[in-house]
The first five atom37 places (N, CA, C, CB, O) and aatype in JSON, in Angstrom:
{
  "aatype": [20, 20, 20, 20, 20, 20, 20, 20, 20, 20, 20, 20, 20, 20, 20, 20, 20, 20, 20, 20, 20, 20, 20, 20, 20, 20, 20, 20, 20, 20, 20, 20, 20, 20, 20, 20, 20, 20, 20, 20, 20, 20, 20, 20, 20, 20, 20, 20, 20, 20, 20, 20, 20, 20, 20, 20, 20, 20, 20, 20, 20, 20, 20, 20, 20, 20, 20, 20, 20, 20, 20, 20, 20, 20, 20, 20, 20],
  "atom_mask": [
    [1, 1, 1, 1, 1],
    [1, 1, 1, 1, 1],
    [1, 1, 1, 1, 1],
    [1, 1, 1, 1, 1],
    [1, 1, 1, 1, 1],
    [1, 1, 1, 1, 1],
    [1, 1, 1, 1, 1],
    [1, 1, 1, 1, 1],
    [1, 1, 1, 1, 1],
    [1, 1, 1, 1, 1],
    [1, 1, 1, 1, 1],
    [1, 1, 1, 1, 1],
    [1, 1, 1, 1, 1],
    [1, 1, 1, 1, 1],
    [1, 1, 1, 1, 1],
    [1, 1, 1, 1, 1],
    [1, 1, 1, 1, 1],
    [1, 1, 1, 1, 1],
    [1, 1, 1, 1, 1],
    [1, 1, 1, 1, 1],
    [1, 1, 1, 1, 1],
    [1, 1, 1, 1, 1],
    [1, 1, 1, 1, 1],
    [1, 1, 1, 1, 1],
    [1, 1, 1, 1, 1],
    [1, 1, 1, 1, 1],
    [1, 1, 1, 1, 1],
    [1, 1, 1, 1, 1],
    [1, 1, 1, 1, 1],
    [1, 1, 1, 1, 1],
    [1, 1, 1, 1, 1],
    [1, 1, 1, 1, 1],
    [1, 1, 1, 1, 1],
    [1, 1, 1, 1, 1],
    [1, 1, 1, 1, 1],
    [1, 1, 1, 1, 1],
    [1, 1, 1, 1, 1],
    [1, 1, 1, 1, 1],
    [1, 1, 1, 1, 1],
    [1, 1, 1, 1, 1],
    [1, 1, 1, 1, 1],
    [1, 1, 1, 1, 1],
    [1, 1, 1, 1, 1],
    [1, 1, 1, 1, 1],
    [1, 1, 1, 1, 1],
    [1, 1, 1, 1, 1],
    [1, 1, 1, 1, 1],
    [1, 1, 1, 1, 1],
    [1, 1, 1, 1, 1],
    [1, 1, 1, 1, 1],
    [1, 1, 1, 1, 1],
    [1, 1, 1, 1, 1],
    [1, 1, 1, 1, 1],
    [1, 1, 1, 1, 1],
    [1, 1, 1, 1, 1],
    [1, 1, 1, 1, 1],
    [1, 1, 1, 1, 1],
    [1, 1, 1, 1, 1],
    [1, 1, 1, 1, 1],
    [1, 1, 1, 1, 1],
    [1, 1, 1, 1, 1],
    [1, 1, 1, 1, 1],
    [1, 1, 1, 1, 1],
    [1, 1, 1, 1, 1],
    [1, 1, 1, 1, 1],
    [1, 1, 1, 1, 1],
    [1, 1, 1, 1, 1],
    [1, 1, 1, 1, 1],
    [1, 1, 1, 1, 1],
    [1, 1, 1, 1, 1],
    [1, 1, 1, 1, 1],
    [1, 1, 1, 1, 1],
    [1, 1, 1, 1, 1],
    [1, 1, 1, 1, 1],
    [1, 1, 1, 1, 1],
    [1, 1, 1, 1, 1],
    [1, 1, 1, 1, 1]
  ],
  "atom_positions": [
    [[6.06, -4.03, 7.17], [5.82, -2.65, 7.5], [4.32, -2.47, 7.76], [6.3, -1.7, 6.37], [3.35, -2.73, 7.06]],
    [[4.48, -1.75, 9.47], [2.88, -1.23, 9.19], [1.75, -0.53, 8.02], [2.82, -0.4, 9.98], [2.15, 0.38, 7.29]],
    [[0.93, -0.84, 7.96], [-0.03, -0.16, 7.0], [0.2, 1.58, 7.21], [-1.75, -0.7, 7.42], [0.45, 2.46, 6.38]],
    [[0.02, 1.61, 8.54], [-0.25, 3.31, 8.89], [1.35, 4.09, 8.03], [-0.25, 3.66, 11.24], [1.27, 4.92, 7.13]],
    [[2.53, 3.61, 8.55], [3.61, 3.6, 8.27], [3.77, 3.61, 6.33], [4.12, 2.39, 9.15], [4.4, 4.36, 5.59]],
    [[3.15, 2.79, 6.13], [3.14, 2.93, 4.26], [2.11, 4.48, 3.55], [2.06, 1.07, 3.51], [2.14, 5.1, 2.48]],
    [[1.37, 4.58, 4.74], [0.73, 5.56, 4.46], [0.69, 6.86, 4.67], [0.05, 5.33, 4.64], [0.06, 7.76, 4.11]],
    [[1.56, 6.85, 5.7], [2.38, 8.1, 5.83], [3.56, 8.5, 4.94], [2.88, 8.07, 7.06], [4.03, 9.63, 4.81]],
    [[4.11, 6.93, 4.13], [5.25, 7.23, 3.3], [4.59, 7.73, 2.01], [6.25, 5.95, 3.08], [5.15, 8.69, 1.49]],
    [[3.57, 7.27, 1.44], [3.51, 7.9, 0.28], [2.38, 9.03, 0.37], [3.3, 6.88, -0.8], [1.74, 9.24, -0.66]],
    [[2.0, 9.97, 1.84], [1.35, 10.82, 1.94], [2.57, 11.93, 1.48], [0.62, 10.81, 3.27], [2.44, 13.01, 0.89]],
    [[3.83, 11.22, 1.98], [5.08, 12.34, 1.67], [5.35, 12.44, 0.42], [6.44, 12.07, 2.27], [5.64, 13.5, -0.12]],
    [[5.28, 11.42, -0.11], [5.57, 10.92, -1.65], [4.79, 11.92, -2.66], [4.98, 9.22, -1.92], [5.28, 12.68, -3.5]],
    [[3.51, 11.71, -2.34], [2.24, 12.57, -3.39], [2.67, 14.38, -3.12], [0.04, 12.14, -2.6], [2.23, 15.33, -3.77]],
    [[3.53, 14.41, -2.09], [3.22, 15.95, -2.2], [4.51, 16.61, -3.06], [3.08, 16.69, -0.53], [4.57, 17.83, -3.24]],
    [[5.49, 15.73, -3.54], [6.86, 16.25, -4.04], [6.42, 16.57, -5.4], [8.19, 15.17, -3.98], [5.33, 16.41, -5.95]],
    [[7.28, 16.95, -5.7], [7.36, 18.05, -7.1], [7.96, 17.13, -8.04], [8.43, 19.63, -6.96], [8.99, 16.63, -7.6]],
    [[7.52, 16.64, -9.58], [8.38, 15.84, -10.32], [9.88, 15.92, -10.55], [7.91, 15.89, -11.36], [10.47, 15.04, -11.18]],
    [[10.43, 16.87, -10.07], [11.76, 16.76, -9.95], [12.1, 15.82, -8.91], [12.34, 17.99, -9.72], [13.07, 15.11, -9.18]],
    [[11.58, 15.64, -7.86], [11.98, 14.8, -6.78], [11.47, 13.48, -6.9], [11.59, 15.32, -5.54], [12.09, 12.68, -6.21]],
    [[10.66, 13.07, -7.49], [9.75, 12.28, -7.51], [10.86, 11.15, -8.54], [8.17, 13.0, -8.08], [11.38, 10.06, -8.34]],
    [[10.82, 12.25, -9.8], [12.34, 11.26, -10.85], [13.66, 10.92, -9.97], [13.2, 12.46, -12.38], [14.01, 9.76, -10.15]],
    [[14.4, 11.56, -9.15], [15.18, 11.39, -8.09], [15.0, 10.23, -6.94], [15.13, 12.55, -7.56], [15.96, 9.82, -6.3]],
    [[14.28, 9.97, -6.84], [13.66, 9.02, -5.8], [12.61, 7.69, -6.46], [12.71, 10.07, -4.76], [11.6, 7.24, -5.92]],
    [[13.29, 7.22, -7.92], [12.04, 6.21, -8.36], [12.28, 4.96, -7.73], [11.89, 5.91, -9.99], [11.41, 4.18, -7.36]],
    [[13.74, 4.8, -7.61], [14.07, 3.47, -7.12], [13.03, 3.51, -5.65], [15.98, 3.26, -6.85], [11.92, 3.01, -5.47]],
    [[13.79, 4.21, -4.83], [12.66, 4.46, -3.19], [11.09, 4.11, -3.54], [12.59, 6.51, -2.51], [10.53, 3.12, -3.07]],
    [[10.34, 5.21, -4.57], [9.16, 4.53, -5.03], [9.08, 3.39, -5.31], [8.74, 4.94, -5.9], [8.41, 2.66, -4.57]],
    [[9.54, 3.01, -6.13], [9.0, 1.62, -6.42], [9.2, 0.53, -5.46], [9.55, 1.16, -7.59], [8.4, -0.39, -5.3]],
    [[10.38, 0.7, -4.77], [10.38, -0.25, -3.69], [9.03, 0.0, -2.58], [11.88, -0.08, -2.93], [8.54, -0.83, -1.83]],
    [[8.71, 1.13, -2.73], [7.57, 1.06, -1.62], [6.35, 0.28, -2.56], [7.04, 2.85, -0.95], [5.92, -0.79, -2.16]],
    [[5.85, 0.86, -3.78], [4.68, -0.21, -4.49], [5.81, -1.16, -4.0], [4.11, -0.16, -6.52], [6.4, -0.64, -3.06]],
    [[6.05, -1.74, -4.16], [6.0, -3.23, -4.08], [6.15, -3.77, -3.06], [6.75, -3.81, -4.72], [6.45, -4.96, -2.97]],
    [[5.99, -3.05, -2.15], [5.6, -3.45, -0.44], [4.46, -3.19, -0.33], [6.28, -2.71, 0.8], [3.86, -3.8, 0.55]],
    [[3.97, -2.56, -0.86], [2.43, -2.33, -1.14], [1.5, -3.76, -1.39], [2.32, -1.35, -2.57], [0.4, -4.1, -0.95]],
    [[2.39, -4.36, -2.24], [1.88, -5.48, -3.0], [2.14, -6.44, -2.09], [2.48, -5.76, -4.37], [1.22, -6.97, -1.47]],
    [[2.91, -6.65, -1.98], [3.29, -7.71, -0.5], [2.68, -7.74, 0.56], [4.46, -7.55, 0.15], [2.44, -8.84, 1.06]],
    [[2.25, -6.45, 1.24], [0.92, -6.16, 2.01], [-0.05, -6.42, 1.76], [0.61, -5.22, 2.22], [-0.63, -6.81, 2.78]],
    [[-1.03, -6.48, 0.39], [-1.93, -6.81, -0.22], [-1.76, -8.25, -0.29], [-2.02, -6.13, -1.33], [-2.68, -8.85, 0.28]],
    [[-0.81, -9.05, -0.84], [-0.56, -10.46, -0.54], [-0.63, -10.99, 0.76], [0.61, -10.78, -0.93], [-1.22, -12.04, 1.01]],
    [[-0.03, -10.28, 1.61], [-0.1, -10.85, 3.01], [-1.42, -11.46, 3.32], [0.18, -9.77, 4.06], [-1.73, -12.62, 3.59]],
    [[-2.38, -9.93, 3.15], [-3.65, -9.61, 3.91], [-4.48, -10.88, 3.36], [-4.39, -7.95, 3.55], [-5.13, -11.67, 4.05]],
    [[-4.32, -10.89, 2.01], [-5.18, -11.81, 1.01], [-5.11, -13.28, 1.6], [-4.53, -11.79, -0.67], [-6.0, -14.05, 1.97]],
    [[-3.49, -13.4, 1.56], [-3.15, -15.04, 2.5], [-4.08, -15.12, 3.92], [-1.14, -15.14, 3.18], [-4.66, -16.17, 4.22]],
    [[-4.16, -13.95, 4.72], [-4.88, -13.9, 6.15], [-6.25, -14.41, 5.88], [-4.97, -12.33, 6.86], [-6.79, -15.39, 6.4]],
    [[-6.88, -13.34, 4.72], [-7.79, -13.64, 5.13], [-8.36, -15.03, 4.1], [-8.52, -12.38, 5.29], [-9.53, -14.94, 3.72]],
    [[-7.59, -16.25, 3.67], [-8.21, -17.43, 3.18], [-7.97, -18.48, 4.14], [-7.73, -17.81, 1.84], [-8.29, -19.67, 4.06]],
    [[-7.27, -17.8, 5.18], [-7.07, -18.56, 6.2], [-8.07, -18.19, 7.23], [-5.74, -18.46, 6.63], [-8.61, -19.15, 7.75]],
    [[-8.35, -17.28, 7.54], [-9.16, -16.77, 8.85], [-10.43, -17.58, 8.62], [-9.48, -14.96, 8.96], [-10.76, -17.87, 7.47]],
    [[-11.3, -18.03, 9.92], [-12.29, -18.12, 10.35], [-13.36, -17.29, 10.19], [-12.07, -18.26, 11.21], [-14.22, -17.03, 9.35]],
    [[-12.91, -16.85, 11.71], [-13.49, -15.64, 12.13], [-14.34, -14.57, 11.54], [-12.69, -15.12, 12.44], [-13.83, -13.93, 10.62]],
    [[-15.45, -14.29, 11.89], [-15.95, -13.17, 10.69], [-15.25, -11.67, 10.97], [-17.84, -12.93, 10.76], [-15.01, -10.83, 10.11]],
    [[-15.0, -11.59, 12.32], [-14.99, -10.14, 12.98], [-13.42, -9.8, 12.01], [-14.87, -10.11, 15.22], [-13.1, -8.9, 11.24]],
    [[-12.79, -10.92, 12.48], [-11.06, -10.82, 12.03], [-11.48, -10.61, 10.22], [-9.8, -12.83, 12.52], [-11.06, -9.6, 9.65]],
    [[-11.93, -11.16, 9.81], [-12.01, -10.94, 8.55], [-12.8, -10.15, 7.94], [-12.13, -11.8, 8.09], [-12.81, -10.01, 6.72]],
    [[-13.56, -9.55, 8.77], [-14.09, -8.21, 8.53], [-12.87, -6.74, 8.26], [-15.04, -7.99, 9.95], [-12.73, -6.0, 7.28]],
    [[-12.21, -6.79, 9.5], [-10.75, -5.96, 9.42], [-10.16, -6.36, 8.73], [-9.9, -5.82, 10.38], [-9.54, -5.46, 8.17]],
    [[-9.83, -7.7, 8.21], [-8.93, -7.65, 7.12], [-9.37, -7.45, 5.44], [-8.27, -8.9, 7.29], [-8.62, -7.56, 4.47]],
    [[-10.73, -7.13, 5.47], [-11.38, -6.55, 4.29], [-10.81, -5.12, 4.06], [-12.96, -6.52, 4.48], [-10.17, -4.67, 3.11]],
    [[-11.43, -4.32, 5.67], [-10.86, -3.2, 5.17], [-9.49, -3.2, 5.33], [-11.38, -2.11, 5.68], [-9.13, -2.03, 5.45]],
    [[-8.5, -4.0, 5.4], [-7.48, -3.27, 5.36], [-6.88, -3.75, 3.97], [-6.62, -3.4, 6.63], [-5.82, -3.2, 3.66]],
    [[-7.44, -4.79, 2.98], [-7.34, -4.92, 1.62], [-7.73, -4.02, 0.9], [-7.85, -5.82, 1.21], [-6.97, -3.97, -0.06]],
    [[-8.77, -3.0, 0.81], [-9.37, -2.3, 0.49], [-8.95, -1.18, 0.5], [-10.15, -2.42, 0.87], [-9.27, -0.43, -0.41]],
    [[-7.98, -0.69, 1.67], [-7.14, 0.32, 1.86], [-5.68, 0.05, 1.49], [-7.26, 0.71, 3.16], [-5.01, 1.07, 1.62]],
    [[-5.31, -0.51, 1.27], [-4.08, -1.13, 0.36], [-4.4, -1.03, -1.26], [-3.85, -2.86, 0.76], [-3.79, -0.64, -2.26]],
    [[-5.1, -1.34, -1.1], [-5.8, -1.24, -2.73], [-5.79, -0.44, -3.46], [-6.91, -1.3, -2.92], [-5.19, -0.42, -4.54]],
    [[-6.79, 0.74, -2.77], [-7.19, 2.25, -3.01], [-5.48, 2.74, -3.27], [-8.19, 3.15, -1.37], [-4.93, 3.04, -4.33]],
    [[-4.9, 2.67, -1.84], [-3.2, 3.43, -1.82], [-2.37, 3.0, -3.52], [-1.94, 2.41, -0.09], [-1.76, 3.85, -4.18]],
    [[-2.51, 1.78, -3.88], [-1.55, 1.01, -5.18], [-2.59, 1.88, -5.85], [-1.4, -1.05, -5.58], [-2.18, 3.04, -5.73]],
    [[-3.46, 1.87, -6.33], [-4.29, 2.27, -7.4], [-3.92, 3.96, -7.65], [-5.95, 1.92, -6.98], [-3.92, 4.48, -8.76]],
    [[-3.66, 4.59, -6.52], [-3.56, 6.02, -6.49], [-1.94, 5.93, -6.91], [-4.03, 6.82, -4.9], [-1.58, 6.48, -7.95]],
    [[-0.77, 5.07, -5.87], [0.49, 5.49, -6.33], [0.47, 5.56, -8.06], [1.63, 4.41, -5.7], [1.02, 6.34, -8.83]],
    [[-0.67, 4.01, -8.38], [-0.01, 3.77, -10.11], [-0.6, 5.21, -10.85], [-0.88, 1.97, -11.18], [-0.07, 5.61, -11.88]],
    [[-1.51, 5.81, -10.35], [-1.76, 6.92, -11.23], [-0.91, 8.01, -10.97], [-3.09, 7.36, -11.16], [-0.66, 8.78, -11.9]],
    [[-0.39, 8.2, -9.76], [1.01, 9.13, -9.63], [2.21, 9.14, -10.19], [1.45, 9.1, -8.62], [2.98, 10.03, -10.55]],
    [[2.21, 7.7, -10.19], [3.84, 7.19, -10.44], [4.13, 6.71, -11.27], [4.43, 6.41, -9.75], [5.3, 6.71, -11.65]],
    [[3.05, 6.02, -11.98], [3.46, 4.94, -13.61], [2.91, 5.74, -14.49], [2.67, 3.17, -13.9], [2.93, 5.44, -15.68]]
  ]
}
């Protein structure tokens, strides 16, 4: 799953009301943990990459994966 795409899912996520939020944990959690898998991906990319430029973008996009898990766990756990 795209990044933008994960981030639009839990832009929807943060705005529900704890009634919905308990209703929907399974859905949550399956998204952290695509979260994490994204973060794994990126991490695998970039011990592989060369490139500085490529691994420049794949900083920030660890970094923004990061920030997103760190915020769901204070929402959600």
């Amino acid at each position: 799953m795209k990044i933008s795409k994960l981030v639009k899912t839990f832009k929807t996520y943060f705005s529900w009301d704890k009634k919905e939020v308990k209703k929907n944990t399974v859905e949550i959690n399956k998204m952290i943990k695509e979260l994490y898998n994204k973060k794994q991906s990126i991490e695998d990319k970039l011990k592989e990459c060369e490139k500085k430029k490529d691994e420049k973008k794949l900083e920030e996009k660890r970094k923004a994966i990061k920030k997103l898990i760190k915020k769901a766990k204070k929402e959600f756990i």
